[in-house]
MIVO-300501 format. One record per residue (C-alpha): residue number from 1; residue in one letter; x, y, z. Coordinates in nm, 2 decimals, padded with zeros to 4 digits. Each point is the difference from the previous one (the first is absolute). Example, Ala and Ser with C-alpha at 12.3 -4.5 7.8 and 13.67 -1.06 7.14 Angstrom:
<i = 1, aa = A, xx = 01.23, yy = -00.45, zz = 00.78>
<i = 2, aa = S, xx = 00.14, yy = 00.34, zz = -00.07>
! end
This chain:
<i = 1, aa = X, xx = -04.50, yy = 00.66, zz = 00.83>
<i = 2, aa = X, xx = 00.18, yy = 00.24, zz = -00.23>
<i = 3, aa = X, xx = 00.33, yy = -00.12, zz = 00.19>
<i = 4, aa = X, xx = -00.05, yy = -00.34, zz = -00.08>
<i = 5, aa = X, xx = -00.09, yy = 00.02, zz = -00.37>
<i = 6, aa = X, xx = 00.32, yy = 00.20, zz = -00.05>
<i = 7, aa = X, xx = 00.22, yy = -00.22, zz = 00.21>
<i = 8, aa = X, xx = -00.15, yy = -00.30, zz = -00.26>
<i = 9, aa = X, xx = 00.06, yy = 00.23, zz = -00.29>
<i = 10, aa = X, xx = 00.34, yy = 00.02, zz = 00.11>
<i = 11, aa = X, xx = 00.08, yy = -00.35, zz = 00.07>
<i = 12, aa = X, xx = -00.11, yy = -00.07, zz = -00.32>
<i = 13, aa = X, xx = 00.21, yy = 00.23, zz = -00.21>
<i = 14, aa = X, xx = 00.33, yy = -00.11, zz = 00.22>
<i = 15, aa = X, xx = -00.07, yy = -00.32, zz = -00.11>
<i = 16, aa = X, xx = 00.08, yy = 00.09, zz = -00.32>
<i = 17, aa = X, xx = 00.35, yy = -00.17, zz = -00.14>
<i = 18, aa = X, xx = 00.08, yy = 00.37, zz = -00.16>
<i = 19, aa = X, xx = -00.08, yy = 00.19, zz = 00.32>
<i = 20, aa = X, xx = 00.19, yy = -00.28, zz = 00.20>
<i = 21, aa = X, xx = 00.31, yy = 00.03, zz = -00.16>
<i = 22, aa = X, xx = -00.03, yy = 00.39, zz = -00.03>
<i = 23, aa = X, xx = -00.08, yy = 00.03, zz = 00.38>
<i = 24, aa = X, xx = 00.26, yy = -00.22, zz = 00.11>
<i = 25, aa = X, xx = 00.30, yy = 00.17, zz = -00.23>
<i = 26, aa = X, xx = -00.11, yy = 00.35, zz = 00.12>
<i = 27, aa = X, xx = -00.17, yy = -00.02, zz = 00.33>
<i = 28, aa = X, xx = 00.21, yy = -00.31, zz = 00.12>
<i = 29, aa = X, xx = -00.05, yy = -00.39, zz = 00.03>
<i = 30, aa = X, xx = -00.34, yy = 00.06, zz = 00.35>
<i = 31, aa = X, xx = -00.14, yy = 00.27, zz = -00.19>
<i = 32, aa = X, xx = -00.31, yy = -00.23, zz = -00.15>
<i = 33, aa = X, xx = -00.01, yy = -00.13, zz = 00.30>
<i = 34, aa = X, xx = -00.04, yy = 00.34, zz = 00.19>
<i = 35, aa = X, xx = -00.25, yy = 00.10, zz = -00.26>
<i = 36, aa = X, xx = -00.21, yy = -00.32, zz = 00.00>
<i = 37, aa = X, xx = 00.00, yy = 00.06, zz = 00.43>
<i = 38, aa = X, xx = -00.16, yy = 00.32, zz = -00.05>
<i = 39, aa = X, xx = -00.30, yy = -00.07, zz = -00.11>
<i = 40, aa = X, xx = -00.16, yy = 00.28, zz = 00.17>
<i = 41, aa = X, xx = 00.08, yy = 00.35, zz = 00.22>
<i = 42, aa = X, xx = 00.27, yy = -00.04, zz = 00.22>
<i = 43, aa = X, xx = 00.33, yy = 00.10, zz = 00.17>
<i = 44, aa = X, xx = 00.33, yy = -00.06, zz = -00.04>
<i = 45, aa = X, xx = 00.03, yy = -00.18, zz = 00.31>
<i = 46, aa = X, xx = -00.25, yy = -00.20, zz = -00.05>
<i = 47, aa = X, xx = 00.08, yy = -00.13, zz = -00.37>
<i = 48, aa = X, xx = 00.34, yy = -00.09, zz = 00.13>
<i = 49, aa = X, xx = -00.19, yy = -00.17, zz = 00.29>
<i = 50, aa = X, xx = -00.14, yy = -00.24, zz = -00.23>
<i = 51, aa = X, xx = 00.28, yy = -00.05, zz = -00.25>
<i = 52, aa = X, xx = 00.21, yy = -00.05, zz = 00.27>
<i = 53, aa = X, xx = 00.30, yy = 00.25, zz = -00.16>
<i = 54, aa = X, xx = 00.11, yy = 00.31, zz = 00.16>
<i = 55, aa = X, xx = -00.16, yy = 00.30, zz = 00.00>
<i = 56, aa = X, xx = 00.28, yy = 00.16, zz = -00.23>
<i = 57, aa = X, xx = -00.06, yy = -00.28, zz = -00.25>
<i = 58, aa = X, xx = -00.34, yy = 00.09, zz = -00.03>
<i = 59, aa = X, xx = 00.03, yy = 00.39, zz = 00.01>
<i = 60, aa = X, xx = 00.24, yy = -00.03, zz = -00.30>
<i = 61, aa = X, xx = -00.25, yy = -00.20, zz = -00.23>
<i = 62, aa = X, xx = -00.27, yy = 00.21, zz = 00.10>
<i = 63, aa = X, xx = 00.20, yy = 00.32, zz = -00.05>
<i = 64, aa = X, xx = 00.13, yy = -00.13, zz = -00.35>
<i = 65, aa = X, xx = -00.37, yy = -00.07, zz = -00.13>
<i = 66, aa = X, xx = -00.15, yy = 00.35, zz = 00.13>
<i = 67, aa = X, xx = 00.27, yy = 00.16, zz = -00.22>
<i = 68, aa = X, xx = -00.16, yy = -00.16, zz = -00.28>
<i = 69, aa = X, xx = -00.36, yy = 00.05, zz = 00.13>
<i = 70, aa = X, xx = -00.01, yy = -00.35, zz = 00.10>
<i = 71, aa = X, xx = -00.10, yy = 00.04, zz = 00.35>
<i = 72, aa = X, xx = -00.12, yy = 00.33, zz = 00.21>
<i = 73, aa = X, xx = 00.01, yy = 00.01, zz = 00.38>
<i = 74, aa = X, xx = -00.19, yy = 00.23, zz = 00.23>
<i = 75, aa = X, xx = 00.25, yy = 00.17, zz = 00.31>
<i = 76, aa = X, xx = -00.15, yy = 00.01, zz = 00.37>
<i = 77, aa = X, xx = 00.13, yy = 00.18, zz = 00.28>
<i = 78, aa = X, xx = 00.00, yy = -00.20, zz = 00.33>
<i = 79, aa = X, xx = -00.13, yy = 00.35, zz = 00.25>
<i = 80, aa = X, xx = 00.21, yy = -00.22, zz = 00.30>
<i = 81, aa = X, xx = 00.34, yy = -00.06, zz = -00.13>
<i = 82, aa = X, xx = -00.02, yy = 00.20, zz = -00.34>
<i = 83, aa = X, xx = 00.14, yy = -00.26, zz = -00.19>
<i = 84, aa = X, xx = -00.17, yy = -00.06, zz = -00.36>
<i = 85, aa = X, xx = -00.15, yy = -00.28, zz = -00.15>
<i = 86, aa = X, xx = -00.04, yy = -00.11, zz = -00.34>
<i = 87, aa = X, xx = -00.30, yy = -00.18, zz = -00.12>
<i = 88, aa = X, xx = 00.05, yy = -00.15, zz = -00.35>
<i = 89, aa = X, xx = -00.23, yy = -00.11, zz = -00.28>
<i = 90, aa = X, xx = 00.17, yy = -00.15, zz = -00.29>
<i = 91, aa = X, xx = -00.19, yy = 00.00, zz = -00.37>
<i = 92, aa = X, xx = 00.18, yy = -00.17, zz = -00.29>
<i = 93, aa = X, xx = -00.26, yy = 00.11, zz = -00.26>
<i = 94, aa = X, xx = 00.28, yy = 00.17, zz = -00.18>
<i = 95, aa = X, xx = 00.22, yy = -00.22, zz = 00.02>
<i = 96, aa = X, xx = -00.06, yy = -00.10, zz = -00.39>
<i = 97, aa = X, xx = 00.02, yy = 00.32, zz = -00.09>
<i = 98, aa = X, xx = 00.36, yy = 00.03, zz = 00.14>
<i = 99, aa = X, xx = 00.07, yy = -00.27, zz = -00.12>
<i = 100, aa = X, xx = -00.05, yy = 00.04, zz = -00.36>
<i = 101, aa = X, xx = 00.20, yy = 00.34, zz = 00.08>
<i = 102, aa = X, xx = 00.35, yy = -00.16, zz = 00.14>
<i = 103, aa = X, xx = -00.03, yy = -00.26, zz = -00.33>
<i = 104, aa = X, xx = -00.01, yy = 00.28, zz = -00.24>
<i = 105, aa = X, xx = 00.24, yy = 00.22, zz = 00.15>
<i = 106, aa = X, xx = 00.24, yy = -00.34, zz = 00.01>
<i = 107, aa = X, xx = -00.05, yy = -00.05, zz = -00.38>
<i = 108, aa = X, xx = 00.08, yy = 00.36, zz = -00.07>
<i = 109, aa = X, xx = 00.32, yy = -00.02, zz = 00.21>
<i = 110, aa = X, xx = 00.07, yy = -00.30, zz = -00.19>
<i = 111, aa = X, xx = -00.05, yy = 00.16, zz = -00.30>
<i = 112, aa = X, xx = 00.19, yy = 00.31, zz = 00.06>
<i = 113, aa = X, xx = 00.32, yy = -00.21, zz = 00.12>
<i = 114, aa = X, xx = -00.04, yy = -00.23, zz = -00.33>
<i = 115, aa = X, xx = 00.00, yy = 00.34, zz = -00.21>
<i = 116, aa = X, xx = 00.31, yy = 00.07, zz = 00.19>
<i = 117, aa = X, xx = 00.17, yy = -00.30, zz = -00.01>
<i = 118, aa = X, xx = 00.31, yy = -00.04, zz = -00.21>
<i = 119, aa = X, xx = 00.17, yy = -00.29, zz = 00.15>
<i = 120, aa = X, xx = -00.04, yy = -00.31, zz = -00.25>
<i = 121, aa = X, xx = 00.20, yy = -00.29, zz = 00.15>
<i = 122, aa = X, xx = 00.20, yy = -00.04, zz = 00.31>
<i = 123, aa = X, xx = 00.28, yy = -00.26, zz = 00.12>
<i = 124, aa = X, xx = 00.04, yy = -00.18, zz = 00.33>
<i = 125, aa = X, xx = 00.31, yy = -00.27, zz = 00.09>
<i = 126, aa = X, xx = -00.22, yy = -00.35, zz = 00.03>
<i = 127, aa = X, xx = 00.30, yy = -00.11, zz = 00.22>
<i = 128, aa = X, xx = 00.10, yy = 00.31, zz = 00.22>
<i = 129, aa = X, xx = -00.33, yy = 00.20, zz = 00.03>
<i = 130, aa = X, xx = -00.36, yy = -00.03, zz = -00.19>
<i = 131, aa = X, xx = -00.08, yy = 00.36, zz = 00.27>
<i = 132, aa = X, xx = 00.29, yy = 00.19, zz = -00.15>
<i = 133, aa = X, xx = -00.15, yy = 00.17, zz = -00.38>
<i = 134, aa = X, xx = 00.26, yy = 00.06, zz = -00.20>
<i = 135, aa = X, xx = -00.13, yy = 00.28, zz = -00.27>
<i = 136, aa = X, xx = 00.08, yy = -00.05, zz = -00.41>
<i = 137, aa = X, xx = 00.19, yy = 00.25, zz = -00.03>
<i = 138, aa = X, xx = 00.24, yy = -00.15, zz = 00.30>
<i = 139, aa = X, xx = -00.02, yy = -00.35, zz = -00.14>
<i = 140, aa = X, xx = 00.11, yy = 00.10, zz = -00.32>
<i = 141, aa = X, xx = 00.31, yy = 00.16, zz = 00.17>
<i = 142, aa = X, xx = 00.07, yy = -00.33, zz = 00.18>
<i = 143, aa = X, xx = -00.04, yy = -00.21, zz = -00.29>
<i = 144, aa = X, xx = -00.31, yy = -00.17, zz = 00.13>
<i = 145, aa = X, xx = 00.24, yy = -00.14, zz = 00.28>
<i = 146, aa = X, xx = -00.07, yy = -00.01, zz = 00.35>
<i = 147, aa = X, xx = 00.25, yy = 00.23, zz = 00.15>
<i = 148, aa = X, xx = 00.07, yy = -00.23, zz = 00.28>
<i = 149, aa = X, xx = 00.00, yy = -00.35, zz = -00.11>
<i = 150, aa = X, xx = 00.01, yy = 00.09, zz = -00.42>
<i = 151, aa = X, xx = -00.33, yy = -00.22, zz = -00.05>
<i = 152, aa = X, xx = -00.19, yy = 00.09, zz = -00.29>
<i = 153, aa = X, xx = -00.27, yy = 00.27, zz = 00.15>
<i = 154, aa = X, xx = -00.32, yy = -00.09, zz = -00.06>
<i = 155, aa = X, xx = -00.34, yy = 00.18, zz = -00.20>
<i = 156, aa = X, xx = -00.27, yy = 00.12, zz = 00.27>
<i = 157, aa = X, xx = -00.33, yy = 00.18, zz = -00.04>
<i = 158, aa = X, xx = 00.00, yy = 00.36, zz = 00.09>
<i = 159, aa = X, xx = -00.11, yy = 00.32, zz = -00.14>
<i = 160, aa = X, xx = -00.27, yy = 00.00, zz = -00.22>
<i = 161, aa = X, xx = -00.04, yy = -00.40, zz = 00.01>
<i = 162, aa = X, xx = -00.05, yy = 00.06, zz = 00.37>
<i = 163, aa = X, xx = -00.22, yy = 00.23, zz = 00.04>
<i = 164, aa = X, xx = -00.23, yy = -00.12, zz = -00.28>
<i = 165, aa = X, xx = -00.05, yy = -00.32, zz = 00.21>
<i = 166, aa = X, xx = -00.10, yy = 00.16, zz = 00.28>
<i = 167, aa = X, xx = -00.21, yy = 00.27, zz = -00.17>
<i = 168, aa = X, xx = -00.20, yy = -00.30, zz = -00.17>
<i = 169, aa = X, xx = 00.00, yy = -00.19, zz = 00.34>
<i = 170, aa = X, xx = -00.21, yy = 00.36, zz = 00.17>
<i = 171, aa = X, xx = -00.19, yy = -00.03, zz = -00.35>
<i = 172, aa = X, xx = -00.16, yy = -00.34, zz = 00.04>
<i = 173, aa = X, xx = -00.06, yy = 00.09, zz = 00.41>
<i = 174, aa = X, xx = -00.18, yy = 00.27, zz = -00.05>
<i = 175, aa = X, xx = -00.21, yy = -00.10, zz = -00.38>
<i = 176, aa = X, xx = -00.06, yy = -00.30, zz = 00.26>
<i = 177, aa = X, xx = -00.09, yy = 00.27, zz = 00.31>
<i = 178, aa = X, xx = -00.26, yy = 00.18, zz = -00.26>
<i = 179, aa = X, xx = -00.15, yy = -00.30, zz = -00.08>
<i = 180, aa = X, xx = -00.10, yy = -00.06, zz = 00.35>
<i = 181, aa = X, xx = -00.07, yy = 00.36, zz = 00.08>
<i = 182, aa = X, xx = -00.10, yy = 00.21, zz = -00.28>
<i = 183, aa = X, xx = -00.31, yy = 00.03, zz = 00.12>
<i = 184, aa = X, xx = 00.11, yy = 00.08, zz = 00.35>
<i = 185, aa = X, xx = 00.21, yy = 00.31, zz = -00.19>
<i = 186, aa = X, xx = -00.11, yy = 00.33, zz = -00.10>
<i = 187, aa = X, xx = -00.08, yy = 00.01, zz = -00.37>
<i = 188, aa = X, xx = 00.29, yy = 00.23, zz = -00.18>
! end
């Protein structure tokens, strides 16, 4: 019964967006799927069985989540043919938790890279290639003219600019993440 209530517990938490999206970037896009399917003890085999995906699909998914104490399997020797089995139980209850941790070591990354940031502006060729950056310093050199084509080079956001937007994008996801879960976090 134990089994079961976990297995609901865990179809629960992948349900949430924030775990979706975090499951499927790390873990790959059958991963909720794979967890939701193992609702209670069971092999490798068997899980892939009812996913219908290959048994190396699944043994990556649930190998990725038991390095983060996601899942735990007990190993069975088979006395006739001495091959092993693996019988998985997955449990996302820290899932939160580890969560909470990737979004604040994001931030600080972000932070430490807009510390270190120097670049101010940029320059790209509208006409040849919006892909190839052109730095100030290089621009200035060319006059603000495309080396190719001599069109005026145009301003981009880089740098600072840059990395600001995407440190106040990880901002709002996780103030929104807390919301949601701060309860479900330990207190600090």
């Amino acid at each position: 019964m134990a089994e079961k209530a976990q297995g609901s517990v865990n179809t629960k938490i992948v349900s949430n967006r924030f775990v979706q999206e975090y499951l499927t970037l790390n873990f790959g896009e059958e991963a909720v799927r794979i967890i939701k399917a193992a609702n209670e003890e069971m092999t490798d085999d068997a899980l892939a069985e009812k996913c219908k995906l290959k048994v190396s699909e699944i043994r990556t998914v649930l190998n990725k989540l038991h390095n983060l104490r996601l899942a735990e399997y007990t190993r069975t020797k088979d006395k006739d043919t001495g091959w092993y089995s693996y019988i998985w139980k997955v449990n996302m209850s820290n899932i939160y938790q580890i969560l909470d941790r990737t979004m604040q070591d994001e931030i600080n990354k972000l932070n430490k890279q807009y510390d270190e940031s120097t670049t101010v502006f940029s320059y790209y060729c509208p006409k040849c290639s919006k892909d190839n950056i052109i730095g100030f310093e290089s621009a200035s050199n060319l006059a603000f003219k495309c080396p190719n084509c001599r069109k005026s080079l145009k301003a981009t956001k880089s740098g600072q600019e840059s990395i600001s937007e995407q440190l106040e994008a990880v901002k709002t996801k996780y103030d929104s993440f807390r919301d949601f879960h701060g309860k479900d976090l330990p207190s600090e």
